[in-house]
C-alpha positions, 0 to 999 in steps of 0.5 A: 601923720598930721594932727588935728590942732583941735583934737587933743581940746576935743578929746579932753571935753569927750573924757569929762563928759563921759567919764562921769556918766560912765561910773556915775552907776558906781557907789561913792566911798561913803555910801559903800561904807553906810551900806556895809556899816564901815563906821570908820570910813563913815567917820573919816567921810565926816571928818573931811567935812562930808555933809551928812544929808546931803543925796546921793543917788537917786536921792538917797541919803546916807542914812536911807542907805544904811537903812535900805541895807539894813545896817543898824550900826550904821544906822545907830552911827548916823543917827547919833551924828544927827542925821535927818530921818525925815529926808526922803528919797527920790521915790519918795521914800524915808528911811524908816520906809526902806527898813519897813520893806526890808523886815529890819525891825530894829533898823526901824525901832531906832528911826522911830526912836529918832522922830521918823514920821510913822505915816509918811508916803512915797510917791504911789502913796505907800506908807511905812506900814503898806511896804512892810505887810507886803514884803516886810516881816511880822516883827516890823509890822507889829513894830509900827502898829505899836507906834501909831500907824495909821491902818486904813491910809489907802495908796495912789491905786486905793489899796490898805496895807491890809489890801497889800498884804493879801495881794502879796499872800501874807496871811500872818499879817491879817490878824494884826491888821484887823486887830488894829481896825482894818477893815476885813471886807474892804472893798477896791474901786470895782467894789472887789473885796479881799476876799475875793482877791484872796479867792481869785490868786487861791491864797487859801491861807489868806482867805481862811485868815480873813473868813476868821476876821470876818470877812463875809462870802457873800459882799459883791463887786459892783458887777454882781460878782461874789468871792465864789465866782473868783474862786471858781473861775480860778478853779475852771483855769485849771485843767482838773479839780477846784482850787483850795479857796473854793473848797474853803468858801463852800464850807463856810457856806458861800453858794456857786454863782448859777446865773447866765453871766457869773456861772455861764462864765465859769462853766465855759471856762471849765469847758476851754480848759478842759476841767471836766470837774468844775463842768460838772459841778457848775451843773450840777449846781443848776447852770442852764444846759441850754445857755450859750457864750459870747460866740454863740457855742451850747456847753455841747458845741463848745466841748466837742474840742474837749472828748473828755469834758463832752463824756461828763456834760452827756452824764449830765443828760443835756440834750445832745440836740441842742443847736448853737445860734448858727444853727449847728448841732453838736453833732455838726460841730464835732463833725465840722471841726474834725472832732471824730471822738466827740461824734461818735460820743454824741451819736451813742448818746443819740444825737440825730444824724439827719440834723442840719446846719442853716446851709441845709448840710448834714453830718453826712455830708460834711463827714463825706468831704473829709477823710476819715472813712470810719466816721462815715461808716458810724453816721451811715449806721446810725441812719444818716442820710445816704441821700441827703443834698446840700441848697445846691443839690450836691450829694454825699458823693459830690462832696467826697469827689471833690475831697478826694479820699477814695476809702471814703467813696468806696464807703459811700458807693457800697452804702448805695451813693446814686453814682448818677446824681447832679448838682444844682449845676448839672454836674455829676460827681465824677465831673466834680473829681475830674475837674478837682484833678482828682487821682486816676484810682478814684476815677476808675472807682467811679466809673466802675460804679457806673459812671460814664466820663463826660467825653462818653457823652460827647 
């Protein structure tokens, strides 16, 4: 076969561009050896006039590897052969930095004991300190605050070390840090506190340790809103009870927000999620009963998805009344949504049958449409409206023709349906289940009631 007379140059060019970008990710000797504290293959590499600064990937020196490895005898090795603790990587990040985020305390003690700069940042604006209160240990904290850190430096997103540390859920590290002079009621751009970030992850631990620094419950972001509203939103996430945090704010006196924003939020984040503890306690507290959400929903409206949370707002003896802004009575939107449960709830706790929505229909006539015949039956009991006609004058019958559940008919007609009656549009109910190709079971129901088929008019 014949060969190309360029294809031997070409593929000599493909081998030396590619080659390198595939092993580019593999570790040269004498990083591997500063990572491992090989201080002969450290030794060697210098002796073969090996630059002892000179970047490795993504910047890194020999030493900042060492250090990210936390290797103190190769860390000690390098820094006796002088090499530069100050040299950053491509991150930003010097030495003393990675050792920080490592917890290696005495990898850190030996930079600083080289002349590593304490607060230098990387390019987030992290200093030393920031990354050992987040993922650091005690050790290394203590170590750098000893040397001069200074603890009040905030990064690229305006948070302390003191911030990172709660973010992070290190608790053991608010005492020190205060103690240095951080401030325990710092506050973000949004004016959040670390109380408040405390409260809203339920780092218990860490609010406790910053409620004994000084941190005061009732500071508010610049929204309005407090430490106990974080907590209880946090708690109202949940399907039951209240979180650690919130237990801890109330007993250092903090007060659950009532008002219609702060409190409103929170008891219909309880109501979503089912946590039928926090509805309670919200009010309780003195939430108004009759506020609404966003979407327009009562606490009532918005629980008949929730049987159990409608059972414990009812102890409360809201009025099980109250409309939503479109006009729906819980009962209504129980019915409405299929929640069978909730309706029978709310009409054991008196929940008028007759009311009707902005369309003029009642829960009868919405039941009438559905399929569960026993909630016919319970709304029928509870004085419901057998008569009762939507703004086009169809009747109960009307609506469970065109549904087609022939219990429920067979309900209706024994509760005394007018079998006879027409719509706005002239049409009587069996004309409706005719034309809804509705089964030949229900049309001889009907007919034995005594309708009479359109083509025995003709």
């Amino acid at each position: 076969m014949k060969t190309h007379r360029f294809a031997a140059p070409v593929a000599a060019v493909i081998v030396g561009l590619v080659l390198p970008i595939l092993f580019s990710g593999c570790a040269s000797t004498e990083v591997r050896a500063a990572r491992s504290g090989d201080i002969a293959g450290l030794e060697e590499y210098l002796a073969e006039g090996g630059e002892i600064d000179a970047q490795h990937r993504r910047g890194r020196t020999l030493l900042v590897e060492a250090a990210a490895a936390g290797r103190y005898d190769s860390v000690r090795f390098l820094l006796d052969r002088g090499a530069n603790p100050r040299i950053a990587d491509s991150r930003g990040r010097t030495a003393l930095m990675h050792a920080a985020a490592g917890g290696y305390t005495e990898v850190a003690r030996e930079l600083l004991a080289a002349d590593a700069e304490v607060d230098a940042s990387d390019r987030d604006g992290s200093t030393a300190l920031m990354l050992a209160a987040e993922t650091g240990g005690r050790g290394v904290v203590q170590l750098l605050l000893e040397a001069g850190a200074t603890v009040d430096t905030r990064d690229n997103q305006h948070r302390s070390a003191l911030a990172r540390a709660v973010l992070a859920g290190r608790a053991e590290f608010v005492e020190p840090l205060v103690a240095a002079g951080a401030d325990a009621n710092e506050q973000d751009r949004q004016g959040k506190t670390l109380l408040m970030i405390a409260a809203e992850r339920d780092h218990d631990v860490v609010l406790r340790e910053l409620l004994a620094a000084g941190a005061e419950t009732g500071l508010r972001a610049h929204d309005g809103s407090t430490a106990m509203y974080y907590a209880m939103r946090a708690s109202a996430a949940r399907p039951s009870g209240v979180t650690s945090s919130a237990r801890s704010l109330l007993e250092a006196g903090a007060t659950i927000p009532t008002d219609a924003r702060s409190g409103g939020a929170v008891l219909f984040a309880a109501i979503e999620n089912g946590n039928r503890e926090v509805a309670y306690e919200m009010l309780y507290r003195g939430v108004d009963p009759r506020i609404t959400n966003d979407a327009g929903e009562t606490p009532l409206t918005a629980a008949v998805h929730r049987p159990e949370v409608l059972e414990t707002l009812l102890e409360r003896d809201l009025d099980p009344n109250v409309p939503n802004r479109r006009g729906e009575t819980p009962l209504l939107a129980a019915v409405k949504g299929g929640h069978s449960e909730s309706a029978r709830t709310l009409l054991t706790a008196g929940a008028n049958p007759r009311a009707t929505d902005q369309n003029g229909v009642s829960a009868l006539l919405w039941a009438a449409g559905g399929t569960d015949a026993e909630l016919v039956r319970r709304l029928l009991l509870a004085d419901a409206g057998i008569w009762d006609r939507d703004r086009h004058s169809n009747t109960v019958l009307h609506y469970a023709a065109e549904s087609g559940s022939l219990e429920v008919i067979r309900v209706l007609l024994t509760a005394g349906a007018d079998i006879g009656s027409t719509n706005g549009a002239g049409e009587r109910p069996i004309e409706i289940a005719l034309d809804h190709n509705r089964p030949s079971e229900i049309i001889e129901v009907l007919v034995s009631a005594g309708a009479t088929p359109p083509d025995a008019l003709e």
